[in-house]
Structures are given as structure tokens and as C-alpha cells.
N, C-alpha and C positions, 0 to 999 in steps of 0.2 A: 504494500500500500504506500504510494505515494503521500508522503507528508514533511510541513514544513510549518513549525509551532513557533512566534517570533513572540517573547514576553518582556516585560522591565520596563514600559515605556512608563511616561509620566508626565505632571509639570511638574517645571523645577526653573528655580530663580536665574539669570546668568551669571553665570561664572558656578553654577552648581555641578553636580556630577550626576550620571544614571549607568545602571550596566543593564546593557541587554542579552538577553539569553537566545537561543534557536532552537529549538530540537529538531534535528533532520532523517526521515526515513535512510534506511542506507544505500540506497538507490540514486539515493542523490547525495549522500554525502562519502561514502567512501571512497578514497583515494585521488579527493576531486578537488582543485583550487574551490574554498566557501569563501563567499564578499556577502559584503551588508550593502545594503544601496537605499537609499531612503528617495521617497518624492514629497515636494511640496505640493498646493494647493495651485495649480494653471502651471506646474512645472512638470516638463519628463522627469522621470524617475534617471538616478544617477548613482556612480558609485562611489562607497563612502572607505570602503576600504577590502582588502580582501588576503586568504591565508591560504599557503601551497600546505597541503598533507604532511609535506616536512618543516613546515613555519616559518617558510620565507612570507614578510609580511609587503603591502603595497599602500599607499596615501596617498591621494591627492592635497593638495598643497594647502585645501580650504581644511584640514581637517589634521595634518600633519601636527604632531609633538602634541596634542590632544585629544585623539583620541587612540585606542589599541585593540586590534582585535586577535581573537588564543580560538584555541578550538580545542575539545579534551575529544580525542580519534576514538576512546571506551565508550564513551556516553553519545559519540553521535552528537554534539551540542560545539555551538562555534556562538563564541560570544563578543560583546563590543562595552568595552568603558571606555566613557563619553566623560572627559574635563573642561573646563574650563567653557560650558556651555552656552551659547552666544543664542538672541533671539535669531538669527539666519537658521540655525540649526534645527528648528521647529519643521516635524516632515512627519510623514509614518514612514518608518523604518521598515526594511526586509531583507531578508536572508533568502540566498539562494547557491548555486551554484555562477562562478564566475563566468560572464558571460551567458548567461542563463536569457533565451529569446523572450520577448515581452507575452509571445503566445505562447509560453508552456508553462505550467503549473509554478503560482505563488501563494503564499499561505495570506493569511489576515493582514501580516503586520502588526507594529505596534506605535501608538502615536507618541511620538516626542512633541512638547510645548513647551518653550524656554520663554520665560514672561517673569515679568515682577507685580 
């Protein structure tokens, strides 16, 4: 069974912190680069960050030195802490495989809200 469980979202002040969780069937997660890609509200979705099976990690520059994404390869789970949170950073978040097509299977997400 294909699945893809994205949890931790929240609001939270800026400059606060959130970790998010994934659970991934393992169809999609073994052996696979996993990325977090978040979308705004009138925004494509884009990538926030992403992890090779051996933990080579990837950032784009809006997100580098704050945040870090791990993956524990037992539990099938690839996670993302999120510092030093900025209102831009406001999205629902998703987990998938890296480079994962916009028409194949994504889960819920989970919403980030950075607001005071």
C-alpha cells in the first residue's frame, strides 16, 4: 500500500522552530533520495530540501543553515527541523520521493504558519 503520512506542522512565532515527521510506505521510501517540498497558497509547490539513503543532504539557499532534514532507513520516516522560522516559510509541507511527478501519489501534508 502506497502511503505517505506528513505530521509536526503548526503555528509558530518567527524565529521559532517545528520538526516534521513522514512516515513512508516502502515502496516509496527504500533506497530512494526522500525531499520535503512545501507549497504556498497561488505558489507551485517546490523543494525544501532532500536526503540520499546514504545522507548526503541538499538546500536550496532560501532555507540553507536552517533548516535539516535525517531520515531513520528502520522506521521508514524522513524528517525536517525547521529554525529560525521566517513568515515566507508559511506552506503545507510534503514528503515524497525526490523528484516525485506532481501526478503521482502525495499524502495530506502538513501546514506550517509562521505569524506573531
Amino acid at each position: 500500500q502506497v502511503q505517505l503520512v506528513e505530521s509536526g506542522g503548526g503555528l509558530v512565532q518567527p524565529g521559532g522552530s517545528l520538526r516534521l515527521s513522514c512516515i513512508a510506505s516502502g515502496s516509496i521510501f527504500s533506497g530512494n533520495v526522500m525531499a520535503w517540498y512545501r507549497q504556498a497558497p497561488g505558489k507551485p509547490r517546490s523543494l525544501v530540501a532532500s536526503i540520499s539513503s546514504a545522507g548526503s543532504t541538499y538546500y536550496p539557499d532560501s532555507v540553507k543553515g536552517r533548516f535539516t532534514i535525517s531520515r531513520d532507513n528502520a522506521k521508514n520516516t524522513v524528517y525536517l527541523q525547521m529554525n529560525s522560522l521566517k513568515p515566507e516559510d508559511t506552506a503545507v509541507y510534503y514528503c515524497n520521493r525526490y523528484g516525485a511527478s506532481p501526478y503521482t501519489y502525495w499524502g495530506q501534508g502538513t501546514q506550517v504558519t509562521v505569524s506573531s
